[in-house]
Every structure is written in C-alpha cells, then in structure tokens.
C-alpha positions in Angstrom: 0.0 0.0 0.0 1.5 3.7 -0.7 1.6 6.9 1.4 2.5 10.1 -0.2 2.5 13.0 1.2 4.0 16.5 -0.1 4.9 19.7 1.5 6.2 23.2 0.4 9.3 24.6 2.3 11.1 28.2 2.1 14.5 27.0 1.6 16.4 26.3 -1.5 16.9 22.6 -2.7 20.1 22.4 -2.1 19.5 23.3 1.6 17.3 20.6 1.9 19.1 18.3 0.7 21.8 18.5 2.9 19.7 18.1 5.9 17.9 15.1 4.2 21.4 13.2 3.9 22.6 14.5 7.5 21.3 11.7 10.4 20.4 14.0 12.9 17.8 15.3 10.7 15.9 11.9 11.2 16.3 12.4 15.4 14.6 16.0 14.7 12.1 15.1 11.7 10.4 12.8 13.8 11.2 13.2 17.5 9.4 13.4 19.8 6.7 11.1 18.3 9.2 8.2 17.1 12.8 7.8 18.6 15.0 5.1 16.5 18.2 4.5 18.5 20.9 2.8 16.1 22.0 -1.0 17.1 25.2 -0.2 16.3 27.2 2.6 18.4 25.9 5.5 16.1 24.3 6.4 12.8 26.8 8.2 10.5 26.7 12.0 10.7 25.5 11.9 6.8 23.6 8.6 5.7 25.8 6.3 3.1 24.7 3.4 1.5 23.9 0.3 3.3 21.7 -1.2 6.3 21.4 0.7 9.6 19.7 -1.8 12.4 17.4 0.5 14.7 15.4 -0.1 17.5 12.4 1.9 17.4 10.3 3.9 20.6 7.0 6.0 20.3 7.4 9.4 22.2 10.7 8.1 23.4 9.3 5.7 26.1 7.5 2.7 24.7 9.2 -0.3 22.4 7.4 -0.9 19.1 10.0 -3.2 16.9 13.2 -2.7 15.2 13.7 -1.4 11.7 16.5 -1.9 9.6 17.1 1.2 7.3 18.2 0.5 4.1 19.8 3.6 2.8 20.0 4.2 -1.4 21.0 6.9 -3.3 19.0 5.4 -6.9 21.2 6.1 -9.8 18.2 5.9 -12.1 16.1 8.0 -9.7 15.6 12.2 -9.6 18.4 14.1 -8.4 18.3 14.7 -5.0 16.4 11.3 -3.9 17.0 9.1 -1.1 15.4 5.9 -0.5 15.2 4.1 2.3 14.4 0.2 1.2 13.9 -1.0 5.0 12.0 -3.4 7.0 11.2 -4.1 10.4 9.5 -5.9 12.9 5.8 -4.7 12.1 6.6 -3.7 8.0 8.2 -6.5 6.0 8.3 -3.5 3.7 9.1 -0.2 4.0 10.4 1.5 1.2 10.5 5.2 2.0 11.6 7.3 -1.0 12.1 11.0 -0.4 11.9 13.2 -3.3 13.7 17.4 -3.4 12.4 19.3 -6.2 12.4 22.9 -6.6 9.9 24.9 -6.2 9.4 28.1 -6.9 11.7 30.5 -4.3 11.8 27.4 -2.1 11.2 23.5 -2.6 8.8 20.5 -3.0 9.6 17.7 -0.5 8.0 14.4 -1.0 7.6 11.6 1.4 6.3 8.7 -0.5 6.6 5.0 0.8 5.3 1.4 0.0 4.4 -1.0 3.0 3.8 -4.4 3.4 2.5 -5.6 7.0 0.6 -8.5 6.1 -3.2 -8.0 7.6 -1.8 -5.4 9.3 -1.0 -3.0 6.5 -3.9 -1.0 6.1 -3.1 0.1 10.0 0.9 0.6 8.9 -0.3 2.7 6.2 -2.3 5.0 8.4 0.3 5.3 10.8 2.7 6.0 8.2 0.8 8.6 6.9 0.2 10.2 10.4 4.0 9.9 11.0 4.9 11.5 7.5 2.3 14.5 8.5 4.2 14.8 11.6 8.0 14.8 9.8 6.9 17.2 7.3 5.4 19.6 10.0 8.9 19.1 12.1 10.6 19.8 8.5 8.7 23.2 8.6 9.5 24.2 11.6 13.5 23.4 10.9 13.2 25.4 7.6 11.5 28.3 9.0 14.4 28.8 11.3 
C-alpha cells in the first residue's frame, strides 16, 4: 500500500538536501513522536549506502519493533532522492523514497513509501501517513528557522 504526502518549504533545494542526507535530521524530523536509537554505536553523521539496524520507541518511552534502514541513493532516480528500502518488525516493507524538487523560491519535499505488513498494513499505512504528516510539520519548523 503507498503513502505520499507533499509539503512546500522556504529553503532552496540544495538546503534541503543537505539536511535530508545528515542523520540527525531523522532524530529531529520525527522526534518526539518516534525515537530510533541505532543497534550499532551510532548512525553516520551523513547517511551512506547500506543497512542501519534500529530499535524503534514512540514518544521516546514505549518499544514498538526494530527497523532496519536501508539507505539508497538510486542512480536511475531524480536528483536529489533518497530511499530508504527498509524493514522491520511490524513492516516486511518499508520503502520510503524522499523526493527534493524545486519549487518556486523554495522546494517540494516528498515523502512517499510502500508498505507491506501482512493483515496489518492497512493500519501501517495509516500510521505511516500520520508519521509523514508529523515529519513534514517538524521539517517546517526546521526550515523556517
């Protein structure tokens, strides 16, 4: 099942895309709702290709799974578009793409991903899109500062 969900922000591309490739941005994009702490000692500062094991917490507190990220920079894809081919506990499938595009004076982001949950998919895919609703208001909030 996919999610997509887009949002305008007043920042240049290029801006954007070097907080979509930094690891941190994930802590701030969707803290406080969702808190992945890595398996290993620490994310890298900026995301390369390969498989990051996370455990995963809601508001910080609770334990719902582990997800392995799956980081991608498609060669065949836009510029500027990560993908995150992951799984986890709950989704078999996540594969998160996030799209930068310009935008007039500022920039188009794009969250779209693909789950896979079994029976419980149409619930992943509701959450997903409540998560992605809450990244893209935290991404507002970063690029109004």
């Amino acid at each position: 099942m996919r999610v997509e969900l887009s949002c305008s922000l007043p920042q240049k591309p290029e801006w954007v895309w070097e907080r979509v490739k930094q690891s941190s941005t994930l802590d701030f994009v969707a803290g406080p709702l969702i808190r992945f702490k890595p398996k290993a000692p620490a994310f890298p500062a900026v995301w390369k290709e390969g498989e990051y094991p996370a455990s995963m917490r809601l508001f910080g507190v609770l334990p719902i799974g582990n997800q392995t990220i799956g980081i991608e920079y498609p060669p065949d894809a836009p510029p500027m578009t990560l993908r995150d081919n992951g799984h986890g506990t709950m989704a078999k499938k996540w594969d998160h793409w996030i799209i930068v595009q310009p935008e007039g004076d500022g920039t188009r982001y794009t969250d779209r991903v693909d789950v896979s949950a079994g029976v419980l998919t149409p619930f992943v895919a509701l959450f997903a899109r409540a998560f992605y609703a809450h990244r893209q208001r935290r991404w507002k909030r970063m690029a109004k500062r």
